[in-house]
C-alpha positions as CSV (number, residue, x, y, z in Angstrom):
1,X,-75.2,-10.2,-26.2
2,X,-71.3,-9.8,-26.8
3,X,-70.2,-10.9,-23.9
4,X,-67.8,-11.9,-22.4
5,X,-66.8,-8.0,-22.1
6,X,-62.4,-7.6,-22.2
7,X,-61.0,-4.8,-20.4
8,X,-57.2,-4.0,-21.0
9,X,-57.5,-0.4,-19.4
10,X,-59.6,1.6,-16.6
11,X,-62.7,2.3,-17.1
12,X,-63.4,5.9,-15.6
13,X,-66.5,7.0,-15.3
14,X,-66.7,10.8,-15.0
15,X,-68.9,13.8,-14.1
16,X,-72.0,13.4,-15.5
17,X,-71.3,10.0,-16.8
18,X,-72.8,6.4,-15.8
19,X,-71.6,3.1,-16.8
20,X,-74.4,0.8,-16.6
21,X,-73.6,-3.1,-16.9
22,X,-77.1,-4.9,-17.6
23,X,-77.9,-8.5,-16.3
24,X,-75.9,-11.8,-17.2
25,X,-72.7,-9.4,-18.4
26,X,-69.1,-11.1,-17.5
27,X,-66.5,-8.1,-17.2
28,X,-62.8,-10.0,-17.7
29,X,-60.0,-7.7,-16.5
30,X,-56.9,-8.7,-18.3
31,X,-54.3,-7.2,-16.1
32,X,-53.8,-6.5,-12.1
33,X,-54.4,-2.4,-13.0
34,X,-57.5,-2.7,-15.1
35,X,-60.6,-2.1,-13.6
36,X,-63.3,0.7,-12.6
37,X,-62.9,4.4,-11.7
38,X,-66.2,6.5,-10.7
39,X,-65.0,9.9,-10.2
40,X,-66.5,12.8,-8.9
41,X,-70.0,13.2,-10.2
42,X,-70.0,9.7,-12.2
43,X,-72.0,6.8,-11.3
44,X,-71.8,3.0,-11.8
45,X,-75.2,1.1,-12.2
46,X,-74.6,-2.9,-12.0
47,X,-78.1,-4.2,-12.4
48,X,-78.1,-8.0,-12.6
49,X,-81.0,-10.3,-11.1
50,X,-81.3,-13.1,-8.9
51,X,-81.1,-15.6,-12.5
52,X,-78.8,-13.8,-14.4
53,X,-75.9,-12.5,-12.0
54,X,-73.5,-10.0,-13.6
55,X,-69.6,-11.4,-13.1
56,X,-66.5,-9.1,-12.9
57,X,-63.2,-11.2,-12.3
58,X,-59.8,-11.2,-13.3
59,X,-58.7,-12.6,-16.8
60,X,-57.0,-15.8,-15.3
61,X,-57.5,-17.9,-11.9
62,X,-54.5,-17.0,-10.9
63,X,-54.7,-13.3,-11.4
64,X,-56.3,-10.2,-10.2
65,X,-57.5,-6.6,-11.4
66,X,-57.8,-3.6,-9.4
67,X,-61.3,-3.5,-8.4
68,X,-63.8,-0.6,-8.4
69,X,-62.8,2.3,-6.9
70,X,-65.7,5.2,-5.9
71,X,-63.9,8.5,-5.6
72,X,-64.5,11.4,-3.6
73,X,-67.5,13.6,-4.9
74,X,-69.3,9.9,-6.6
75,X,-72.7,9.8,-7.2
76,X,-73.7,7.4,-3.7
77,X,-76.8,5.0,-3.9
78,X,-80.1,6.7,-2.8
79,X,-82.9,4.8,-1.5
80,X,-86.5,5.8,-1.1
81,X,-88.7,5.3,2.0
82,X,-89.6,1.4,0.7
83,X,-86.0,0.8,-0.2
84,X,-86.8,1.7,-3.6
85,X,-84.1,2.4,-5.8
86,X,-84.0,6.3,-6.4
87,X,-80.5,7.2,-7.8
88,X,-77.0,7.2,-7.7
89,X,-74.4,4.3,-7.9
90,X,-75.9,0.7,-7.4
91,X,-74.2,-2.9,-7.7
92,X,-77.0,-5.6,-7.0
93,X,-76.4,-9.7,-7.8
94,X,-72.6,-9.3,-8.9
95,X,-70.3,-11.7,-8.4
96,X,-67.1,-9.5,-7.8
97,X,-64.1,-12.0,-8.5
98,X,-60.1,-11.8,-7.6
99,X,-60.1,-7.8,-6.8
100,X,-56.9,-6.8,-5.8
């Protein structure tokens, strides 16, 4: 509901931690070293849908922002038999804008 979402910083995700970034959010990234750090034992859960696309993108057209970075030791997606989600790090209908 508040979005558009500013980040001036990192965001770093760490053990035990998960960033989750529901449906329809717009992440701005307002300098070239902002952006997303999962570290060891953190996961990232970007969960938009096929109507309501999450957007992660620079703060200007002409800009860019560091992009997300998975570190050694992050939590990797895990899949079931039917492809089902199980856990784990997961980035599904994002638009990922001007990553540097």
């Amino acid at each position: 509901e508040d979005s558009p979402y500013l980040i001036a910083g990192v965001l770093d995700i760490s053990i035990g931690g998960t960033l989750i970034i529901d449906a329809g959010s717009v992440l701005v990234f307002e300098t070239s070293s902002s952006g997303i750090n999962v570290n060891s034992g953190g996961q990232l859960l970007v969960t938009g849908d096929l109507n309501n696309r999450v957007v992660l993108k620079a703060h200007d057209d002409e800009g860019t922002w560091s992009g997300i970075v998975f570190g050694a030791g992050s939590a990797p997606g895990l899949f079931g038999d039917t492809m089902n989600y199980v856990s784990g790090s997961l980035i599904q209908y994002a638009d990922i804008v001007r990553a540097g």
